[in-house]
C-alpha positions as CSV (number, residue, x, y, z in Angstrom):
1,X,0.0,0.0,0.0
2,X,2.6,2.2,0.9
3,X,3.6,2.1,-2.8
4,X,0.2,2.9,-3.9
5,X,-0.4,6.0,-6.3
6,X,-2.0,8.8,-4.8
7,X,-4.9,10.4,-7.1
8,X,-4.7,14.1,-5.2
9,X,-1.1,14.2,-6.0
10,X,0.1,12.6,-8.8
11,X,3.0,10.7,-6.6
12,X,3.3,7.7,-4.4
13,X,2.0,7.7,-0.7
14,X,5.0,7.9,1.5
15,X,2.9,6.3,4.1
16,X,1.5,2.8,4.9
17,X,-2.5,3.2,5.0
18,X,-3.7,0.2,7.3
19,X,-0.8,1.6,9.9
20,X,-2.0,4.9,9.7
21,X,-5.7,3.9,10.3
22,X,-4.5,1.7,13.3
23,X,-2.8,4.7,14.7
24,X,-6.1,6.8,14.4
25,X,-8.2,4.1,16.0
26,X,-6.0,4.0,18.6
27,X,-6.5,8.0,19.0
28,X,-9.9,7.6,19.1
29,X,-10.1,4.5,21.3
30,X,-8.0,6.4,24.1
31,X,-9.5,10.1,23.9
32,X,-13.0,10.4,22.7
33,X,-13.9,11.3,19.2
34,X,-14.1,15.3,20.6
35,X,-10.8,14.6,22.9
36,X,-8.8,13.5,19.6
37,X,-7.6,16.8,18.2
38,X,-6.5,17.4,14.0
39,X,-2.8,17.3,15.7
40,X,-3.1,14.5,18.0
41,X,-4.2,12.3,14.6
42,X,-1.7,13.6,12.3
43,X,0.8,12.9,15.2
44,X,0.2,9.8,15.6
45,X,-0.4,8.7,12.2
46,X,3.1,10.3,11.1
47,X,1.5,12.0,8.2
48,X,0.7,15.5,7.6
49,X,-3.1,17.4,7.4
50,X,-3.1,17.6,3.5
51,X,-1.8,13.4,3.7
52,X,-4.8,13.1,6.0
53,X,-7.7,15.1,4.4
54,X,-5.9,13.2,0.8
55,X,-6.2,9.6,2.5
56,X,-9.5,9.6,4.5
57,X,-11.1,12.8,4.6
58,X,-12.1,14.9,7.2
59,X,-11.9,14.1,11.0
60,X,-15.5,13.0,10.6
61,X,-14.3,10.4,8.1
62,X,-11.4,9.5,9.6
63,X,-13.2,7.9,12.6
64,X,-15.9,6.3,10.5
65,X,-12.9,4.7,9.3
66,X,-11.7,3.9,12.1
67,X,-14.8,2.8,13.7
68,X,-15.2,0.6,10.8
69,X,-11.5,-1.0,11.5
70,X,-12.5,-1.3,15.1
71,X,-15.4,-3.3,14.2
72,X,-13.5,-5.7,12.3
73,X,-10.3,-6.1,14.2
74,X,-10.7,-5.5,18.5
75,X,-14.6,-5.6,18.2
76,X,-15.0,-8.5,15.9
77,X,-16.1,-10.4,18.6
78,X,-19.7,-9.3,18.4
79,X,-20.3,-11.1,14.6
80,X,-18.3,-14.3,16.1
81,X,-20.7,-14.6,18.8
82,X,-23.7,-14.6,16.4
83,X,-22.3,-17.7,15.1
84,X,-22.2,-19.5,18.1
85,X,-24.5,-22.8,18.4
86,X,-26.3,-21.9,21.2
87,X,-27.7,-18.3,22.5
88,X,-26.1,-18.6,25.9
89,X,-22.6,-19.5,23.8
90,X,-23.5,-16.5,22.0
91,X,-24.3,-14.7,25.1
92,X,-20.9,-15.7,26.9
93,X,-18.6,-15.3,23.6
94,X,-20.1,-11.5,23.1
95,X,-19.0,-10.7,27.0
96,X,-15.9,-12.5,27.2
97,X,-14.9,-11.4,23.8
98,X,-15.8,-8.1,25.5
99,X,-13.6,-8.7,28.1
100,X,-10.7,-9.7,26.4
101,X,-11.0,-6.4,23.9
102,X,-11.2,-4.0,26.7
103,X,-8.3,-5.3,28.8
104,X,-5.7,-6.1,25.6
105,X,-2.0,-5.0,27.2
106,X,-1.0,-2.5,24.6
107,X,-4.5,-0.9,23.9
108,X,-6.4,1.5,25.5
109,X,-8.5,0.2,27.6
110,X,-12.6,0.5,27.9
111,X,-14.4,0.0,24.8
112,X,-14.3,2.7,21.3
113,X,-17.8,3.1,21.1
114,X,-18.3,4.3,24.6
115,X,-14.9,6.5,24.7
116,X,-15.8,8.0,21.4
117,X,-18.7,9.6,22.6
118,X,-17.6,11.2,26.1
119,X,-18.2,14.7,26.1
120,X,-19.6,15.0,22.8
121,X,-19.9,18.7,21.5
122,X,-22.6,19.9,18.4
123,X,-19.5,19.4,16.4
124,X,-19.4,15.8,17.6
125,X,-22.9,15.2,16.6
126,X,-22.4,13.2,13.8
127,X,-19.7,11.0,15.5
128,X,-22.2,10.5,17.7
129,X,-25.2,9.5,15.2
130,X,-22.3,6.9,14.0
131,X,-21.8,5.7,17.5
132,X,-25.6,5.0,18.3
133,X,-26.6,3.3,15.3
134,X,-23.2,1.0,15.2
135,X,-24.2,0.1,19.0
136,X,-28.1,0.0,18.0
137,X,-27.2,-2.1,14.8
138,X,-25.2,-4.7,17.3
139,X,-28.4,-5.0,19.8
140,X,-30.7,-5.8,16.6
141,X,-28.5,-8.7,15.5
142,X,-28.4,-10.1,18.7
143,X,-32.3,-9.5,19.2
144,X,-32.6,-11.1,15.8
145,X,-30.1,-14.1,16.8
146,X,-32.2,-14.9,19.8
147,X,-35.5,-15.0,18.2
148,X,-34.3,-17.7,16.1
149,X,-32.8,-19.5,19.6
150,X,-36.4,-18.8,20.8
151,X,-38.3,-20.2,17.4
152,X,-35.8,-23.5,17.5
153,X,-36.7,-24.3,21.0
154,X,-32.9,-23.3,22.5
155,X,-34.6,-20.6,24.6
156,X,-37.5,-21.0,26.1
157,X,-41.0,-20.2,24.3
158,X,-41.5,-17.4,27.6
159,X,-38.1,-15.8,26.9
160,X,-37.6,-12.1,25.5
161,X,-35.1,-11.9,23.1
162,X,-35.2,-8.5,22.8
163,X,-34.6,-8.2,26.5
164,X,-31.9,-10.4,26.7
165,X,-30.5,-8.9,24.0
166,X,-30.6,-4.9,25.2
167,X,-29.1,-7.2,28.7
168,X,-26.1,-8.6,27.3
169,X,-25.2,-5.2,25.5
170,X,-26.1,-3.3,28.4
171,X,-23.5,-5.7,30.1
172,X,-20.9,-5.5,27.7
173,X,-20.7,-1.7,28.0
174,X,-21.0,-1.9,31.5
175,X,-17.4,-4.3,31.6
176,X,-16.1,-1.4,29.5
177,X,-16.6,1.4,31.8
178,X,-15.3,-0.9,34.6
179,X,-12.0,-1.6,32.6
180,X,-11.6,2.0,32.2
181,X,-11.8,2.4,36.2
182,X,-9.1,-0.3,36.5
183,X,-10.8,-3.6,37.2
184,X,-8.4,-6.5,35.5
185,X,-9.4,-9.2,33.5
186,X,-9.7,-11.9,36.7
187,X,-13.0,-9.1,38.0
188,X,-14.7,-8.6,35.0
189,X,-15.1,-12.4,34.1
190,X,-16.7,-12.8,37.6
191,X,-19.1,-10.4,36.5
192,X,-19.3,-12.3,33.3
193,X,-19.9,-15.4,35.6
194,X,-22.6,-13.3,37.6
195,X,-24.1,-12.3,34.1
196,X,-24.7,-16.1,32.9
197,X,-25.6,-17.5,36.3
198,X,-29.4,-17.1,35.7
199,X,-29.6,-17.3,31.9
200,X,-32.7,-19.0,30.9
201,X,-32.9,-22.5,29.8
């Protein structure tokens, strides 16, 4: 990639493009989308702001990037669980996988769709928009992927898939904000543990 030609300018990027979108995630991950400043990015991604706006856009599209790479990399836990046998295997693969994401030496810690939206401004908005409909978009798929454990007889015919659902994601963010006050790994599975104790069946 780094060899790539680049439209704007008429020469090769000078830059590797996946490394530079890791980089940004990781901005975004640590400080909020609002908390991650033009030079903060560029910093960190070892580019200049004309490389930047050439690449990916503006700041807006730089963290739908990201969040896109986020989803796929640290947070592609979430579609693994929906493949899962049984809804409580989904149920503990989405909160371990949790776990594990939020709590990776190296990373920041607590999850990217939560930090991105502290302290959101009316600049922020649209980050925001981004944030609520990735977040609603993962609560409909596991609705959807309990129904079916309800219609093949895995859950029982009384349970509410659409409650367990908003539980488990409820949950999830919940381990997040407790990574981000310092619980380790060992703590949050016991919560994890706590979480499953009473699924139905």
């Amino acid at each position: 990639m780094a060899d790539s030609p680049n439209a704007a300018f008429g020469r090769p990027r000078e830059f590797d493009l996946d490394e530079a979108l890791e980089r940004a995630m990781q901005v975004f991950w640590a400080r909020g989308y609002d908390g991650a400043s033009l030079s903060d990015l560029i910093g960190a991604m070892g580019i200049t702001k004309s490389s930047m706006y050439a690449a990916y856009g503006n700041k807006e599209q730089l963290f739908r990037k990201a969040l896109q790479r986020y989803a796929e990399g640290p947070a592609s836990y979430a579609t693994r669980a929906l493949k899962e046998p049984t809804a409580r295997a989904v149920a503990e693969t989405f909160l371990r996988g949790a776990v594990r994401t939020v709590t990776t030496p190296g990373r920041p810690v607590g999850c990217m769709s939560v930090q991105g939206a502290l302290a959101l401004s009316e600049q922020g908005r649209a980050a925001h928009d981004v944030l609520v409909d990735w977040r609603n978009d993962a609560g409909v798929r596991l609705e959807e992927r309990f129904q079916r454990a309800v219609d093949e007889g895995d859950l029982p015919g009384g349970a509410d898939p659409r409650r367990l659902a908003r539980f488990i994601m409820t949950t999830g963010f919940g381990l997040a904000v407790q990574a981000a006050n310092g619980l380790a790994t060992e703590d949050l599975d016991e919560i994890v543990d706590t979480a499953l104790s009473n699924w139905p069946s």
